[in-house]
Structure formats: structure tokens, C-alpha cells
PDB file of N, CA, C and O in Angstrom, chain B, residues numbered from 101:
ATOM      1  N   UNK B 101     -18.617  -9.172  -6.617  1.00  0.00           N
ATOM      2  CA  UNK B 101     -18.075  -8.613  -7.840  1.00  0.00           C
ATOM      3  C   UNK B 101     -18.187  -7.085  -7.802  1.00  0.00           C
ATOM      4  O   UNK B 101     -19.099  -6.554  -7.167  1.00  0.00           O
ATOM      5  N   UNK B 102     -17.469  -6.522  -8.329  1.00  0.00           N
ATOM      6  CA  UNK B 102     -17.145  -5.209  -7.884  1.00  0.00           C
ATOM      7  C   UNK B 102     -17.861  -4.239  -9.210  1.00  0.00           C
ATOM      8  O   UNK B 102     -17.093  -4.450 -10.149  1.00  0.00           O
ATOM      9  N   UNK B 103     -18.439  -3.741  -9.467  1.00  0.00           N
ATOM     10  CA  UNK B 103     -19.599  -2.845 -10.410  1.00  0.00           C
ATOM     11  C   UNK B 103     -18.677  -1.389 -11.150  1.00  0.00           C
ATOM     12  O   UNK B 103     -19.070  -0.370 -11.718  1.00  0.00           O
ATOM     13  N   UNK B 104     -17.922  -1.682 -10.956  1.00  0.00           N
ATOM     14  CA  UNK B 104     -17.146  -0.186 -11.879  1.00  0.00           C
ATOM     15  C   UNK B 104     -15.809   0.106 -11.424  1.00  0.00           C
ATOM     16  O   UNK B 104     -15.335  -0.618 -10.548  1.00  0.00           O
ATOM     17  N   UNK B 105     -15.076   1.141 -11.931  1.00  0.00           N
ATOM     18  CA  UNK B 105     -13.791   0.972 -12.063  1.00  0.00           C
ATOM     19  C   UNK B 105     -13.725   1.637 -10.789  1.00  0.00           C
ATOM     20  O   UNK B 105     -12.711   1.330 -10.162  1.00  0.00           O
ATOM     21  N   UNK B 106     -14.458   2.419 -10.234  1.00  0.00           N
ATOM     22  CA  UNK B 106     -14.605   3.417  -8.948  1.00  0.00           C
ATOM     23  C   UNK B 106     -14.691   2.133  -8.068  1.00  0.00           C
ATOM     24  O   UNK B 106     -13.877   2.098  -7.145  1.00  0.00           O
ATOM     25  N   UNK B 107     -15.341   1.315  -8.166  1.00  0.00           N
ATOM     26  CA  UNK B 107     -15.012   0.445  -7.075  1.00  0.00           C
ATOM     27  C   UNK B 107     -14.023  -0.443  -6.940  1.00  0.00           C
ATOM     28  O   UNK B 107     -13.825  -0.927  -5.826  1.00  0.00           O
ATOM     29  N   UNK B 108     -13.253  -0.806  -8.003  1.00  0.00           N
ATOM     30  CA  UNK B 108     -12.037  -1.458  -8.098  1.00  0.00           C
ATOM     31  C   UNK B 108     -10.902  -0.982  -7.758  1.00  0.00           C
ATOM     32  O   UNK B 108      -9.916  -1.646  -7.436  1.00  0.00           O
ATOM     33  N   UNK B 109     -11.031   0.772  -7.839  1.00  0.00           N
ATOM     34  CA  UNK B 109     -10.022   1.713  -7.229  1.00  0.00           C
ATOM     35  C   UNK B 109      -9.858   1.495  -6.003  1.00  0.00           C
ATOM     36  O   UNK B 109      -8.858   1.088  -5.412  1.00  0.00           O
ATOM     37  N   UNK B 110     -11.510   1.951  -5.383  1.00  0.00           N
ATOM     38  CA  UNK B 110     -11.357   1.874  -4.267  1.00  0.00           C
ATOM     39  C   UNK B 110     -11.208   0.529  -3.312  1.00  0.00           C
ATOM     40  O   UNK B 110     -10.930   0.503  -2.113  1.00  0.00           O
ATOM     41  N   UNK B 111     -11.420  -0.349  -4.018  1.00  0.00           N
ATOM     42  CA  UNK B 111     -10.990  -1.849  -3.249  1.00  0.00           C
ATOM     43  C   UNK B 111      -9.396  -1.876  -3.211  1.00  0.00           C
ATOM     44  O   UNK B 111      -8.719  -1.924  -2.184  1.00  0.00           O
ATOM     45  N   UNK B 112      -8.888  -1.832  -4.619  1.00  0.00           N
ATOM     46  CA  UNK B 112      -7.328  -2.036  -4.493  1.00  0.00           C
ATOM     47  C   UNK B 112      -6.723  -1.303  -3.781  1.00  0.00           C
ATOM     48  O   UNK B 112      -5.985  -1.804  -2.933  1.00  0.00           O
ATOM     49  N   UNK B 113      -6.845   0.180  -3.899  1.00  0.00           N
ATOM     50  CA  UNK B 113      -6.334   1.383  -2.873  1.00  0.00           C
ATOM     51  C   UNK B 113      -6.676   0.210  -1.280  1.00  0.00           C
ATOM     52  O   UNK B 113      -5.760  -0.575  -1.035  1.00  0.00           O
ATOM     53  N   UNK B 114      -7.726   0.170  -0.481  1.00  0.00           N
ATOM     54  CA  UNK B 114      -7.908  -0.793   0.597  1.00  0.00           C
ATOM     55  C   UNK B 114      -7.297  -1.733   1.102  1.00  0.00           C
ATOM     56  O   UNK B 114      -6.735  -1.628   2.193  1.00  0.00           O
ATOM     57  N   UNK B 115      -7.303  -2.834   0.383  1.00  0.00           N
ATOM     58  CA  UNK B 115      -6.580  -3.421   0.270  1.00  0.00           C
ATOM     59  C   UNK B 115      -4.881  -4.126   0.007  1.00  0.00           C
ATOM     60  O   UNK B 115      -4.181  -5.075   0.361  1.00  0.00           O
ATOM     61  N   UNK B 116      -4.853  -2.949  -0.833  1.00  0.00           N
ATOM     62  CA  UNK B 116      -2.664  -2.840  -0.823  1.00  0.00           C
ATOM     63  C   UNK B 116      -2.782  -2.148  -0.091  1.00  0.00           C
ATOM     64  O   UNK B 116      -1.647  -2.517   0.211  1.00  0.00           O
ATOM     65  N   UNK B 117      -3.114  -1.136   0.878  1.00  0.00           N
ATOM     66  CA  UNK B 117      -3.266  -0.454   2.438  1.00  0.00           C
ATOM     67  C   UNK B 117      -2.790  -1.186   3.107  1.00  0.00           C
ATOM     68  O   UNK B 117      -1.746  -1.148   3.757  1.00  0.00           O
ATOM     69  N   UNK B 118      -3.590  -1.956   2.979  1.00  0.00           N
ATOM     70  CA  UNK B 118      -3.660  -3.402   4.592  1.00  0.00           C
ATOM     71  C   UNK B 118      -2.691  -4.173   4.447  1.00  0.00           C
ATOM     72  O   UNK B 118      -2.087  -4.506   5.467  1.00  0.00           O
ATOM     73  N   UNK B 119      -2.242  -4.698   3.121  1.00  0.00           N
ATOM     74  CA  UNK B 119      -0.823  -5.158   2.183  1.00  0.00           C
ATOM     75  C   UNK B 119       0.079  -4.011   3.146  1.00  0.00           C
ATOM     76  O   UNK B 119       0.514  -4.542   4.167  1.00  0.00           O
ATOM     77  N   UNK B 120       0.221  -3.426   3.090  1.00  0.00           N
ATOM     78  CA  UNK B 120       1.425  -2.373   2.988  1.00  0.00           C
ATOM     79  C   UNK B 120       1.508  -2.541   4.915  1.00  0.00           C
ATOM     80  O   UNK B 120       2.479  -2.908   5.578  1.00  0.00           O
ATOM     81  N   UNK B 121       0.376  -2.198   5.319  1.00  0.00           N
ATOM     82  CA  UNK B 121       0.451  -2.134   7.249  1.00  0.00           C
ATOM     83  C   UNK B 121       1.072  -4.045   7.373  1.00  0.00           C
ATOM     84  O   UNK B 121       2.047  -4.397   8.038  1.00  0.00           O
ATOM     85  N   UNK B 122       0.547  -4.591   6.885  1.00  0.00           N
ATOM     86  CA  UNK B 122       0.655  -6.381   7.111  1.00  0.00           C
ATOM     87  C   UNK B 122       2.388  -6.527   7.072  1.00  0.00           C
ATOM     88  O   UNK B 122       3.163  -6.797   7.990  1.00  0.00           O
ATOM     89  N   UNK B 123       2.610  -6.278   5.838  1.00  0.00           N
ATOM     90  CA  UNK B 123       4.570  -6.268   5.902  1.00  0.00           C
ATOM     91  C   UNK B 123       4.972  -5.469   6.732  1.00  0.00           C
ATOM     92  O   UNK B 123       5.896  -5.838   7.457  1.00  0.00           O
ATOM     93  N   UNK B 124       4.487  -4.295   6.875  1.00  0.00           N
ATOM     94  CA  UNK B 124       5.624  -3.657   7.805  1.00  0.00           C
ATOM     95  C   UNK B 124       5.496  -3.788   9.187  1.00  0.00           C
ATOM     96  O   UNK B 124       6.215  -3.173   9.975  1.00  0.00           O
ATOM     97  N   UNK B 125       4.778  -4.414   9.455  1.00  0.00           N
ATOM     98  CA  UNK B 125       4.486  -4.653  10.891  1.00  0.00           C
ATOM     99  C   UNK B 125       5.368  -6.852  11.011  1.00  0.00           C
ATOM    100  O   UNK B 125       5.657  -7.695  11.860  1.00  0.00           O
ATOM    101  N   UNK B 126       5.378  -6.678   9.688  1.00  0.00           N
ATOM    102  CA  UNK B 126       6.158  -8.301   9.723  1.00  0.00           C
ATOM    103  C   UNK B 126       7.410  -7.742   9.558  1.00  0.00           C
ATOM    104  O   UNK B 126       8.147  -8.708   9.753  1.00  0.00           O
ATOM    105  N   UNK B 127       8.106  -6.801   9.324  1.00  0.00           N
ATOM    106  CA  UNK B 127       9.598  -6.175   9.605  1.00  0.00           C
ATOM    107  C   UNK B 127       9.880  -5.550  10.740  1.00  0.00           C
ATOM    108  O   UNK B 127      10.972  -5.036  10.980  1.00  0.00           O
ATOM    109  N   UNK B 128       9.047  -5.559  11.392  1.00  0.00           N
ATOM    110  CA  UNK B 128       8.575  -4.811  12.755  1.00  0.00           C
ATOM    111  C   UNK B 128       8.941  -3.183  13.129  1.00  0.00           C
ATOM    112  O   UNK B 128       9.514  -2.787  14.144  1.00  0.00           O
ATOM    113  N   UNK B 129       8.424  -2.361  11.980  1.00  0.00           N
ATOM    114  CA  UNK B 129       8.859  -0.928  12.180  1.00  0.00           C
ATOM    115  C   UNK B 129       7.739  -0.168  12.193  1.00  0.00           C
ATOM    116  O   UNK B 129       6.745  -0.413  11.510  1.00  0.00           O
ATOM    117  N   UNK B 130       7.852   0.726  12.927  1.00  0.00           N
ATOM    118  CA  UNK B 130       6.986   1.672  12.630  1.00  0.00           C
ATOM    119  C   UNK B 130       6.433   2.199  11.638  1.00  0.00           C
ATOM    120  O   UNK B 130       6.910   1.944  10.532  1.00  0.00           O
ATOM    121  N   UNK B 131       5.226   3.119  11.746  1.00  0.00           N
ATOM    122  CA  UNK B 131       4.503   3.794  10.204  1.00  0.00           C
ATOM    123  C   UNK B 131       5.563   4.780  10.477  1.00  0.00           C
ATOM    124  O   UNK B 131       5.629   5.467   9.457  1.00  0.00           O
ATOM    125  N   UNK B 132       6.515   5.243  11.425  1.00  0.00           N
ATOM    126  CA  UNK B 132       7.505   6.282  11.215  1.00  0.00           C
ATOM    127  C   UNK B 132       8.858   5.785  10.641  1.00  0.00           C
ATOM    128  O   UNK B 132       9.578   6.655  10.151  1.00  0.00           O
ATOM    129  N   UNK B 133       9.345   4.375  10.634  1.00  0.00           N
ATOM    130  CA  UNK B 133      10.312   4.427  10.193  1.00  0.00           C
ATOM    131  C   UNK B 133      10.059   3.683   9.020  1.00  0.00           C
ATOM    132  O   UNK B 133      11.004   2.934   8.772  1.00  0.00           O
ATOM    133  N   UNK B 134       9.089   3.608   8.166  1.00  0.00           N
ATOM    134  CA  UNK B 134       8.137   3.105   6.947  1.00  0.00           C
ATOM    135  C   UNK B 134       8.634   4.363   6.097  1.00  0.00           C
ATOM    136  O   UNK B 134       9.427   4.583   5.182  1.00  0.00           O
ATOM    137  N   UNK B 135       7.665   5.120   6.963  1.00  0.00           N
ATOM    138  CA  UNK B 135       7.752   6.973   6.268  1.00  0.00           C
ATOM    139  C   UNK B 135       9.051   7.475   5.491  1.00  0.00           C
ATOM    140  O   UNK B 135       9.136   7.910   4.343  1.00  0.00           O
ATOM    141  N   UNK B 136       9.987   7.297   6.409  1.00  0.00           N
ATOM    142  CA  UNK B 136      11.793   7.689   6.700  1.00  0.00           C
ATOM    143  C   UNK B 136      12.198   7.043   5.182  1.00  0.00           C
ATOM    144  O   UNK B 136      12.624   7.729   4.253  1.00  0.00           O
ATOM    145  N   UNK B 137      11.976   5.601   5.131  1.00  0.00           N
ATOM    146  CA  UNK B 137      12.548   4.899   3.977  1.00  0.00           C
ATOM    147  C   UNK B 137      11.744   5.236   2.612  1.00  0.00           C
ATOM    148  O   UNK B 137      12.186   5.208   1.463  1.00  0.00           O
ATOM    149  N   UNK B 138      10.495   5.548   3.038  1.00  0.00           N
ATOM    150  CA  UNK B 138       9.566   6.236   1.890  1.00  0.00           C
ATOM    151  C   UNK B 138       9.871   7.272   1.309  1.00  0.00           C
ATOM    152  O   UNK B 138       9.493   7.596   0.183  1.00  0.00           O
ATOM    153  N   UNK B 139      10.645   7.935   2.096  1.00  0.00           N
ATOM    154  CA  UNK B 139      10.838   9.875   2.316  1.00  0.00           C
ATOM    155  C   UNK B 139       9.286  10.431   1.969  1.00  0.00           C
ATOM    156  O   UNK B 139       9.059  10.834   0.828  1.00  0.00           O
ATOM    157  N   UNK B 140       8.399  10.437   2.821  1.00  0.00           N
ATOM    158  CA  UNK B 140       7.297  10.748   2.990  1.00  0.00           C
ATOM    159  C   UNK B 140       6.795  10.798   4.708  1.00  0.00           C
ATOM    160  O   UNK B 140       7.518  10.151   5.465  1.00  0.00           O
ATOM    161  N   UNK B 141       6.038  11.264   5.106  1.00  0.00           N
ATOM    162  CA  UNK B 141       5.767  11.515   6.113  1.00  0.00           C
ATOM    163  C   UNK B 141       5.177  10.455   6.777  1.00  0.00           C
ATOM    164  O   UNK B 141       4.779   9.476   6.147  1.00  0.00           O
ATOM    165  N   UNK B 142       5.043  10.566   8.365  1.00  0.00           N
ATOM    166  CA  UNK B 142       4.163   9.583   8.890  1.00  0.00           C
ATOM    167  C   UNK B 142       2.498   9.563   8.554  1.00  0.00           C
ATOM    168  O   UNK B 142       1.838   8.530   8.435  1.00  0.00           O
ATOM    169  N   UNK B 143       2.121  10.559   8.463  1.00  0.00           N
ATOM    170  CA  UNK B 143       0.687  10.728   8.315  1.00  0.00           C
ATOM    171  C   UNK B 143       0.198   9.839   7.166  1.00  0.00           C
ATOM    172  O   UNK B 143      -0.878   9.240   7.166  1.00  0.00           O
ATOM    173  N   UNK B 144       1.182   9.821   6.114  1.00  0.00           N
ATOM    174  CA  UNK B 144       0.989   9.852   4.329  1.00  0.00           C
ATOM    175  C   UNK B 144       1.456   8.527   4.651  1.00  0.00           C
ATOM    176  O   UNK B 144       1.086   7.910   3.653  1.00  0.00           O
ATOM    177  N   UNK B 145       2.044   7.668   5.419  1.00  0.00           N
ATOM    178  CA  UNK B 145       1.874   5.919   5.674  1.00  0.00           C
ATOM    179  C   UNK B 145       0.571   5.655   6.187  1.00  0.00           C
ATOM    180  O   UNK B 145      -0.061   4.814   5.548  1.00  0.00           O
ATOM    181  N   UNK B 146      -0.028   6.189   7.235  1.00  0.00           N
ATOM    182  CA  UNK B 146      -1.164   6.249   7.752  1.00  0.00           C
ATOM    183  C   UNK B 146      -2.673   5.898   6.543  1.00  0.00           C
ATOM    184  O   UNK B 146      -3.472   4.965   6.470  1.00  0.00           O
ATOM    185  N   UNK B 147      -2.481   7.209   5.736  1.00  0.00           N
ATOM    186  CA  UNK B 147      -2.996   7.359   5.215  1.00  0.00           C
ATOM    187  C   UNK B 147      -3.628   6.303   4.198  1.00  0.00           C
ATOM    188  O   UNK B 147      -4.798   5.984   3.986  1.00  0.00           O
ATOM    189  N   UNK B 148      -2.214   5.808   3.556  1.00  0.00           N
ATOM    190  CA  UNK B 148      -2.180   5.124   2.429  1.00  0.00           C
ATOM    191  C   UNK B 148      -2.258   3.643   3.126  1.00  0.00           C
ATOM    192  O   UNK B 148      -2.487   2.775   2.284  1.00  0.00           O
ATOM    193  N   UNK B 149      -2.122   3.148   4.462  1.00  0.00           N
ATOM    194  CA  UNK B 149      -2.692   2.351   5.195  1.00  0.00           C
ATOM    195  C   UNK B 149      -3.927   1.607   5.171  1.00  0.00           C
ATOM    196  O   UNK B 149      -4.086   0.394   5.038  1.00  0.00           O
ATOM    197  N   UNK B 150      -5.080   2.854   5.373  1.00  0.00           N
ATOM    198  CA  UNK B 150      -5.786   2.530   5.434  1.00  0.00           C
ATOM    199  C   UNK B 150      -7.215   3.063   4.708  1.00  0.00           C
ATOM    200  O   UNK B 150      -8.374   3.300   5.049  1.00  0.00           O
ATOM    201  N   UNK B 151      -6.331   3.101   3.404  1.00  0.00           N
ATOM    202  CA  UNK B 151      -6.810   3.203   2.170  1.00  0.00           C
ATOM    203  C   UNK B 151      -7.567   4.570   2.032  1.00  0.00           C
ATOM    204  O   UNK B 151      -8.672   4.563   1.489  1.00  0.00           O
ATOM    205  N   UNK B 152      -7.012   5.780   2.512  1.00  0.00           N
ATOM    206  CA  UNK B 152      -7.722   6.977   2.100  1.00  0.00           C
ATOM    207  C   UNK B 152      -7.090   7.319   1.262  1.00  0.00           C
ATOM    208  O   UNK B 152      -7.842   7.568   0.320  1.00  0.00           O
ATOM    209  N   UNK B 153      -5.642   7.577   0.891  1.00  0.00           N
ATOM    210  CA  UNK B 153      -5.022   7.885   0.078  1.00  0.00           C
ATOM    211  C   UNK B 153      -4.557   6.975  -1.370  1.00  0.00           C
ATOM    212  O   UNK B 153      -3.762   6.043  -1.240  1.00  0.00           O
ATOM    213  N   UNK B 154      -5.092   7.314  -2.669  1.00  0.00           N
ATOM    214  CA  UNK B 154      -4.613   6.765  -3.459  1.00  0.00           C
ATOM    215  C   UNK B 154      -2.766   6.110  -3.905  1.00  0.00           C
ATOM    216  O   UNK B 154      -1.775   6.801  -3.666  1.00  0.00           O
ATOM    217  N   UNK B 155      -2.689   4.807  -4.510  1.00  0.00           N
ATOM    218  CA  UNK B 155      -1.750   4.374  -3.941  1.00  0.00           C
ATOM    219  C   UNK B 155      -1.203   4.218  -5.784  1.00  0.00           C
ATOM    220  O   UNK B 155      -1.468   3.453  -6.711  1.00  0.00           O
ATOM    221  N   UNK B 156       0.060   5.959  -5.490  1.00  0.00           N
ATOM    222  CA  UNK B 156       0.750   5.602  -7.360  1.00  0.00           C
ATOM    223  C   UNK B 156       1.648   4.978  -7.617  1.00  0.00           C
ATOM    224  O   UNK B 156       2.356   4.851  -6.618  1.00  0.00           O
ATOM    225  N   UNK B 157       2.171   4.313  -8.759  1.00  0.00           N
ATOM    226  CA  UNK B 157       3.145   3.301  -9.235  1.00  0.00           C
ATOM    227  C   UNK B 157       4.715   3.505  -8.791  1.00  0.00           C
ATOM    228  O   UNK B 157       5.596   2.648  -8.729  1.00  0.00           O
ATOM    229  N   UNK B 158       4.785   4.935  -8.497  1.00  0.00           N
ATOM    230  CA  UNK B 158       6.303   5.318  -7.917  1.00  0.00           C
ATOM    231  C   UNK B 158       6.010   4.807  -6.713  1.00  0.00           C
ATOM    232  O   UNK B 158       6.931   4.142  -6.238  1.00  0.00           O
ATOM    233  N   UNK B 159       4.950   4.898  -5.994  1.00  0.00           N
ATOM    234  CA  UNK B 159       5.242   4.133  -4.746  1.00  0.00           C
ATOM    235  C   UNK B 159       5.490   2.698  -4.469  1.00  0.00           C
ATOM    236  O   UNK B 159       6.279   2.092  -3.744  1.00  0.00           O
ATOM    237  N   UNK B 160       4.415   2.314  -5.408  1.00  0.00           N
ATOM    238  CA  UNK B 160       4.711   0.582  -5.194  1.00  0.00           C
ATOM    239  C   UNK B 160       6.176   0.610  -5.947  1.00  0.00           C
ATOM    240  O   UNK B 160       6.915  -0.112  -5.276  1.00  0.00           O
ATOM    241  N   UNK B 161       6.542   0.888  -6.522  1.00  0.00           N
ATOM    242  CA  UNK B 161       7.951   0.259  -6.868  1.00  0.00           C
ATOM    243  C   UNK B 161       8.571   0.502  -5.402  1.00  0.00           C
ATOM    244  O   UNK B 161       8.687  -0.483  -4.672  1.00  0.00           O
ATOM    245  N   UNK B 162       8.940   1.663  -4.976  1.00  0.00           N
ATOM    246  CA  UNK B 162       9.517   2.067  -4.026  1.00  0.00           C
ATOM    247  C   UNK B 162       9.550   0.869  -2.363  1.00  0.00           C
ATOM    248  O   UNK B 162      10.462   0.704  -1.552  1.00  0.00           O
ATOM    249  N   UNK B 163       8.106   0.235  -2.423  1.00  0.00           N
ATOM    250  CA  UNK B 163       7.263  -1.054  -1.647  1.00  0.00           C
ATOM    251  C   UNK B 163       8.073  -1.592  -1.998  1.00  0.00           C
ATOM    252  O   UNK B 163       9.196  -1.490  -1.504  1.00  0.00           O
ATOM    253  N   UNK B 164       7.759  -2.410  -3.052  1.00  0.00           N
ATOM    254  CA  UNK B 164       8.545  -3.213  -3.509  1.00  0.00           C
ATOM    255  C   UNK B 164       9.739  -3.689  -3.737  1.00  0.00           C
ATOM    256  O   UNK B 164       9.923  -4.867  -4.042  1.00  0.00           O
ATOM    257  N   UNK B 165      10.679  -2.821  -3.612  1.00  0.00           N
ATOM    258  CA  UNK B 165      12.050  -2.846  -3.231  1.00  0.00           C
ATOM    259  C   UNK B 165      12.107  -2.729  -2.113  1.00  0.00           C
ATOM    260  O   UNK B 165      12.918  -3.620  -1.863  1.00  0.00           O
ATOM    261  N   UNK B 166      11.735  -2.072  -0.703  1.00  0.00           N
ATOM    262  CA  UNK B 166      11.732  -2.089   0.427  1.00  0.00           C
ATOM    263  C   UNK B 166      11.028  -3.557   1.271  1.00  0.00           C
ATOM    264  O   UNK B 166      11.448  -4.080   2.303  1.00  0.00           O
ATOM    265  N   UNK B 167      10.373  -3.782   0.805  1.00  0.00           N
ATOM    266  CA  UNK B 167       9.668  -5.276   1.517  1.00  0.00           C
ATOM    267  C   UNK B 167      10.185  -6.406   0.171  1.00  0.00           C
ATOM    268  O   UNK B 167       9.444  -7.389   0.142  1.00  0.00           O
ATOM    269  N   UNK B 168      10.922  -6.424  -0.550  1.00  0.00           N
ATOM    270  CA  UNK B 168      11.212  -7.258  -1.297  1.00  0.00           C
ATOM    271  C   UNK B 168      10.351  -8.054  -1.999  1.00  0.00           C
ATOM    272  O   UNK B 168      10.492  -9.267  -2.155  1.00  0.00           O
ATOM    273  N   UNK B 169       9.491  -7.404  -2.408  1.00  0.00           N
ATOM    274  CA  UNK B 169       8.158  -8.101  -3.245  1.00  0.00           C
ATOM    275  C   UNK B 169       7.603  -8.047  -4.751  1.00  0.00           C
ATOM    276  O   UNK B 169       7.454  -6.827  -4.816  1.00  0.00           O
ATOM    277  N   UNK B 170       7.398  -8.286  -5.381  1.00  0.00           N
ATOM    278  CA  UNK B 170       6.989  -7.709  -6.593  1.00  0.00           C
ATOM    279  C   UNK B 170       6.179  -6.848  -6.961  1.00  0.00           C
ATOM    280  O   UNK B 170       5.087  -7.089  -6.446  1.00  0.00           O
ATOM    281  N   UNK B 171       6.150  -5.817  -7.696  1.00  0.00           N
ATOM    282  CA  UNK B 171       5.057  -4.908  -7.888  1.00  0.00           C
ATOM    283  C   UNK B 171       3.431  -5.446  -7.901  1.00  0.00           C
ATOM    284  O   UNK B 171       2.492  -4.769  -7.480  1.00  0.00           O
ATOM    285  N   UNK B 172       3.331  -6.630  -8.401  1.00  0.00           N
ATOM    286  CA  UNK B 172       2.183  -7.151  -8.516  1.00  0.00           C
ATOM    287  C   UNK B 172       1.888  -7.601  -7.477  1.00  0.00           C
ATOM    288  O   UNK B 172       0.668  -7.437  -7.463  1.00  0.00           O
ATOM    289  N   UNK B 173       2.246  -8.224  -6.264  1.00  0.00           N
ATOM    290  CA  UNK B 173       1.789  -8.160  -5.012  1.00  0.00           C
ATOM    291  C   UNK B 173       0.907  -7.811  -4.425  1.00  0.00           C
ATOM    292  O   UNK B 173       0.126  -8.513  -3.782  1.00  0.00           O
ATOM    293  N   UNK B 174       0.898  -6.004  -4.638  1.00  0.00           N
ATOM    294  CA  UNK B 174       0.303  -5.131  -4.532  1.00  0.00           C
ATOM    295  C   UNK B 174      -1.242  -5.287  -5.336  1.00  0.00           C
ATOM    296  O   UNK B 174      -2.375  -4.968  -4.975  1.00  0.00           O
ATOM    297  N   UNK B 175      -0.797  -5.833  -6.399  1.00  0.00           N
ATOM    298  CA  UNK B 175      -2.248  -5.385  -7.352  1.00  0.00           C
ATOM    299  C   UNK B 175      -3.374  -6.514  -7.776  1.00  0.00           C
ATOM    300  O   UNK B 175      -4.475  -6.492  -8.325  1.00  0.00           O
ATOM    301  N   UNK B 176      -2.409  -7.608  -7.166  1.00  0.00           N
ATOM    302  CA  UNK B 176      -3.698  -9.086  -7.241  1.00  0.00           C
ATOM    303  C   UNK B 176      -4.885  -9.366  -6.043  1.00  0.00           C
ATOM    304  O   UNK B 176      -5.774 -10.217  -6.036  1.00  0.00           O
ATOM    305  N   UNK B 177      -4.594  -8.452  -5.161  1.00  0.00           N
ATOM    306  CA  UNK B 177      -5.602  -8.576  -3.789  1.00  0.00           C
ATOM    307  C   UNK B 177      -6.722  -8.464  -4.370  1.00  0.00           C
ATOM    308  O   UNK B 177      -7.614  -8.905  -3.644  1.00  0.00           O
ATOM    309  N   UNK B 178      -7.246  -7.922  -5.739  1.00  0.00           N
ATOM    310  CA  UNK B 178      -9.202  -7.838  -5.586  1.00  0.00           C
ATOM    311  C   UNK B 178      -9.563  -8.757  -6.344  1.00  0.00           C
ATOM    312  O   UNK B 178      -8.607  -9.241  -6.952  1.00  0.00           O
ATOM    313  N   UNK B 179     -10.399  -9.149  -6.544  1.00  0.00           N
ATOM    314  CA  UNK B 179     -11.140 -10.426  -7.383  1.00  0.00           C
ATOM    315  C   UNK B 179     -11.856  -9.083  -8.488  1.00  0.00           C
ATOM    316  O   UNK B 179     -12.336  -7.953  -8.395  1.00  0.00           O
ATOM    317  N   UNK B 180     -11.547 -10.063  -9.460  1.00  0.00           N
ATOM    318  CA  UNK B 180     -12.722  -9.025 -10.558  1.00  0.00           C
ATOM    319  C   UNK B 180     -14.274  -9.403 -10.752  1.00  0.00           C
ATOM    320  O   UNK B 180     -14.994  -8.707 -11.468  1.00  0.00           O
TER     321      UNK B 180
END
């Protein structure tokens, strides 16, 4: 169980990371041609990969239309 909202951040950020590397590697593209459709850089897929970078709602929509998924997808990975 996760003890504060700091840790729920940081689990979900983690976790839709690994969400986000898991599909696109099941579409079989690169974190560069991820980036391209993102209009964001390769680093800033990287990043948000593997959960250093916080992950905002313009992006998951943006996910979400690109891997065809629902926004919530993204946001049911942590147990409360």
C-alpha cells in the first residue's frame, strides 16, 4: 500500500512508463519514431519511459489516441 500522494505519483508516473515502452514496442517502433508522433523528442520518450519524467494529461490523451487505448489505461496500474 502506497503511504502518500508522493508515492502514488511516483508509482503511477513508473508504471504508465513501462505502459507506454510495453505498447510501443508491441507496434514495433522506436522511442524515435514514438517521439516523431509525440512531437517531442527522443530523450523526453526515454524519459517518461522510465518514469523520471512526470507524465501530464495532454500527453496521455495524445497515448491514447496513438496506441488506441483509453485514457484510463494509463491510470489503473497502481493499487491503492
Amino acid at each position: 500500500m502506497l503511504n502518500t500522494k508522493y508515492e502514488y505519483s511516483n508509482e503511477l508516473n513508473f508504471k504508465a512508463g513501462r505502459e507506454i515502452r510495453k505498447l510501443r514496442m508491441e507496434y514495433g517502433w522506436s522511442g524515435g519514431e514514438l517521439a516523431e508522433k509525440l512531437d517531442i523528442s527522443q530523450q523526453q520518450v526515454s524519459r517518461y519511459e522510465n518514469g523520471v519524467n512526470k507524465i501530464n494529461i495532454e500527453l496521455l490523451v495524445k497515448l491514447s489516441f496513438i496506441f488506441q487505448v483509453p485514457v484510463c489505461h494509463f491510470l489503473y496500474l497502481v493499487e491503492n
